[in-house]
MARBA-3410 file (N, C-alpha, C, O; in Angstrom, 1 decimal):
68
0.8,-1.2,0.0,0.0,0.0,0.0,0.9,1.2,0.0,1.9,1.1,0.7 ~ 0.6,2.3,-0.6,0.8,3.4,-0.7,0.5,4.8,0.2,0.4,6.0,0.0 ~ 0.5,4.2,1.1,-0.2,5.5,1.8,0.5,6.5,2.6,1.7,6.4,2.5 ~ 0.1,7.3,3.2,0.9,8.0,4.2,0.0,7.7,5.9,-1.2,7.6,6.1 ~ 1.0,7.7,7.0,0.8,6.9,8.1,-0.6,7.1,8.6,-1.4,6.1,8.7
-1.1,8.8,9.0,-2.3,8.7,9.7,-3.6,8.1,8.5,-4.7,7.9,9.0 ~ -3.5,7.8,7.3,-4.8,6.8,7.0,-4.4,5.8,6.9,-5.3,5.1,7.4 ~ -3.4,5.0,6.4,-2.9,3.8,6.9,-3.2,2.9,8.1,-4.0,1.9,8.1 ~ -2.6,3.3,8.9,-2.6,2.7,10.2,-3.5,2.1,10.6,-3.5,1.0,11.0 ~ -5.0,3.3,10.3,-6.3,2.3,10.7,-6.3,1.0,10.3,-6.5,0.0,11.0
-6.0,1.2,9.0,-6.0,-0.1,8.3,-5.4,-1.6,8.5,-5.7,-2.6,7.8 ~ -4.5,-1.7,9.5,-3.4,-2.5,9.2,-4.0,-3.8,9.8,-3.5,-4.9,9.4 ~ -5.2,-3.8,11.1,-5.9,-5.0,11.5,-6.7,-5.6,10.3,-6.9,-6.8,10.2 ~ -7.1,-4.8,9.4,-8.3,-5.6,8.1,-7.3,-6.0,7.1,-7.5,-6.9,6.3 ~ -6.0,-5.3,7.3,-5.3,-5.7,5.9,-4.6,-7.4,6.7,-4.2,-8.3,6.0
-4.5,-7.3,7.9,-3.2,-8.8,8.3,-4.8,-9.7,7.8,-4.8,-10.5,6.9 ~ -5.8,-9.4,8.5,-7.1,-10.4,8.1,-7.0,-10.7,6.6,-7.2,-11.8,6.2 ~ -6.8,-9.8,5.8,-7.1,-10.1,4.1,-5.8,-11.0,3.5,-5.6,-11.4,2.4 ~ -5.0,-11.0,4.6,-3.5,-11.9,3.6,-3.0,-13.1,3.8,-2.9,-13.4,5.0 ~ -2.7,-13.8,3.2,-2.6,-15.0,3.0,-1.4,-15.4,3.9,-0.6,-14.4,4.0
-1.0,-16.5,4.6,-0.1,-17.1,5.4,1.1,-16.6,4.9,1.6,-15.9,5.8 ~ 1.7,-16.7,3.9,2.7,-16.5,3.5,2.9,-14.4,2.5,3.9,-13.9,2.1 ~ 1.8,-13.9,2.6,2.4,-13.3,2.1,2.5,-11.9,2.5,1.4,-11.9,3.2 ~ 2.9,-11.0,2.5,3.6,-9.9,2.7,2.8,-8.4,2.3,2.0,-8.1,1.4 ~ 3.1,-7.4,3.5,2.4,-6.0,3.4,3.8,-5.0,2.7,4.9,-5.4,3.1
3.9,-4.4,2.2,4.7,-3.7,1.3,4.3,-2.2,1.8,3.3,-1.8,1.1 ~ 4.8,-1.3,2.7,3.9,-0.8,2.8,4.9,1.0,2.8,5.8,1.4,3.5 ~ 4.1,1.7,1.9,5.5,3.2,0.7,5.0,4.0,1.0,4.3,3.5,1.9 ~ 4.6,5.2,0.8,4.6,6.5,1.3,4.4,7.1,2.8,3.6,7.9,3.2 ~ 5.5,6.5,3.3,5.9,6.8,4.6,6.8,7.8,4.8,7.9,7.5,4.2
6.9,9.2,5.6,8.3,10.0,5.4,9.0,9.5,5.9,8.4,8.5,6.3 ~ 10.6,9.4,6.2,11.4,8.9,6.5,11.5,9.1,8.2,12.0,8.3,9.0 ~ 10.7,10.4,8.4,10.8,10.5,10.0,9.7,9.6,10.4,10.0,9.0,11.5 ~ 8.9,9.4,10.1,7.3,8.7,10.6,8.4,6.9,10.6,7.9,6.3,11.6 ~ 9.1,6.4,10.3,9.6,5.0,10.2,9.1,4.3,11.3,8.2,3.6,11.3
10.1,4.7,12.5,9.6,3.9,13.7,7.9,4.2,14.5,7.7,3.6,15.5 ~ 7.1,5.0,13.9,6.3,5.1,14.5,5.1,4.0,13.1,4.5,3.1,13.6 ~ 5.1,4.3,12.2,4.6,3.2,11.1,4.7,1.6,11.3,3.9,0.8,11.1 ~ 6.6,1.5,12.0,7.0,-0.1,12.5,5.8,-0.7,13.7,5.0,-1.7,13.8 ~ 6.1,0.4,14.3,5.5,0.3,15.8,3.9,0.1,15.8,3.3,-0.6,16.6
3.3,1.2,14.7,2.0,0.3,14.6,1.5,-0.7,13.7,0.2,-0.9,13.6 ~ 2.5,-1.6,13.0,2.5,-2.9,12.1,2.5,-3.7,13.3,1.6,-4.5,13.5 ~ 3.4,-3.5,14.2,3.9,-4.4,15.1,2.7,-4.8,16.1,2.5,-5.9,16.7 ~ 1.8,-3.5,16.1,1.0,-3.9,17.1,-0.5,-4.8,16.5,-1.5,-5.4,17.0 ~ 0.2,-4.5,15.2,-1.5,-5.0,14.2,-0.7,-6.7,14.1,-1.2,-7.3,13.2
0.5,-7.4,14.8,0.8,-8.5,14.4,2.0,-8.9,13.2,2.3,-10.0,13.0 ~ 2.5,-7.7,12.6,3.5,-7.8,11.5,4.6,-7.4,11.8,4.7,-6.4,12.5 ~ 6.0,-8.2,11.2,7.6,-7.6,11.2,7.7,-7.2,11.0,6.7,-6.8,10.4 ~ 8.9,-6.4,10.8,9.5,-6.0,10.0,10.7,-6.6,8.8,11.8,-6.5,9.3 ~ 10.8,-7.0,7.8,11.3,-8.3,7.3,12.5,-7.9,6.3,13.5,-8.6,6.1
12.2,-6.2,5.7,13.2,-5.4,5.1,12.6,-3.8,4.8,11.4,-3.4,5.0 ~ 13.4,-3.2,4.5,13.4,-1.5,4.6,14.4,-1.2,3.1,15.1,-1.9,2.3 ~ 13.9,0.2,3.1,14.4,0.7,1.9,13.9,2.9,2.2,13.0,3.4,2.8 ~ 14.7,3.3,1.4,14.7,4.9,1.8,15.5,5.3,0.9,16.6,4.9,0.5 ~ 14.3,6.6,0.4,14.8,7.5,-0.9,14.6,9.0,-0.7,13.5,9.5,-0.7
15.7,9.5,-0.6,15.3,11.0,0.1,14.6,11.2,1.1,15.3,10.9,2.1 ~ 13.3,11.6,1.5,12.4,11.9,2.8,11.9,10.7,2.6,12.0,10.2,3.7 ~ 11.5,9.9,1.7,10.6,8.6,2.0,11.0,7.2,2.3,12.0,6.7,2.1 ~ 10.2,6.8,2.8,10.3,5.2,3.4,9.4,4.4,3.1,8.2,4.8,2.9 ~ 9.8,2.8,2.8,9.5,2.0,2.4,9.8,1.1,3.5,10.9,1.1,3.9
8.8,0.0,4.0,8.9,-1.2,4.3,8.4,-2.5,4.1,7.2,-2.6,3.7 ~ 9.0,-3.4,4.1,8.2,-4.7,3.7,8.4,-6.2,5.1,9.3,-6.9,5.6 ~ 6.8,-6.1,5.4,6.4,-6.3,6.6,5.3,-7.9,6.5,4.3,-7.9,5.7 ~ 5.4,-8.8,7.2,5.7,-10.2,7.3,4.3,-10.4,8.5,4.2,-9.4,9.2 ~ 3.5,-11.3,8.7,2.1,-11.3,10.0,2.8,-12.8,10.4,3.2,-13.7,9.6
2.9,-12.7,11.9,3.0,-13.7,12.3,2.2,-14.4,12.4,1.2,-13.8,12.7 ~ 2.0,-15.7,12.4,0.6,-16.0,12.6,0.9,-17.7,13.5,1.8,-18.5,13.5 ~ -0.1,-17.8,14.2,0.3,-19.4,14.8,0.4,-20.3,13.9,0.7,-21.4,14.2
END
């Protein structure tokens, strides 16, 4: 997803429900300062952090659901 953090975030409980065991949130128009605060609410919705990436002010992560 593409977004920037304050509408995102809501999102991130309906999106771990919509994805499959194995596959992956990708989640880009994050500023580069918002990072640890975007991690921090993946983490709380259930997801890793699994790799990162940054281009000038923006951030990119790609983020893993743990699941039993």
């Amino acid at each position: 997803m593409n977004m920037i953090y304050p509408e995102a975030a809501p999102l991130l409980p309906a999106i771990g429900r919509l994805l499959s065991s194995n596959g992956a949130l990708i989640w880009s128009g994050i500023l580069a300062d918002g990072r640890r605060e975007a991690i921090d609410a993946a983490g709380r919705s259930g997801f890793s952090l699994s790799s990162e990436q940054a281009e000038n002010e923006w951030w990119c992560g790609t983020f893993v659901l743990a699941r039993p």
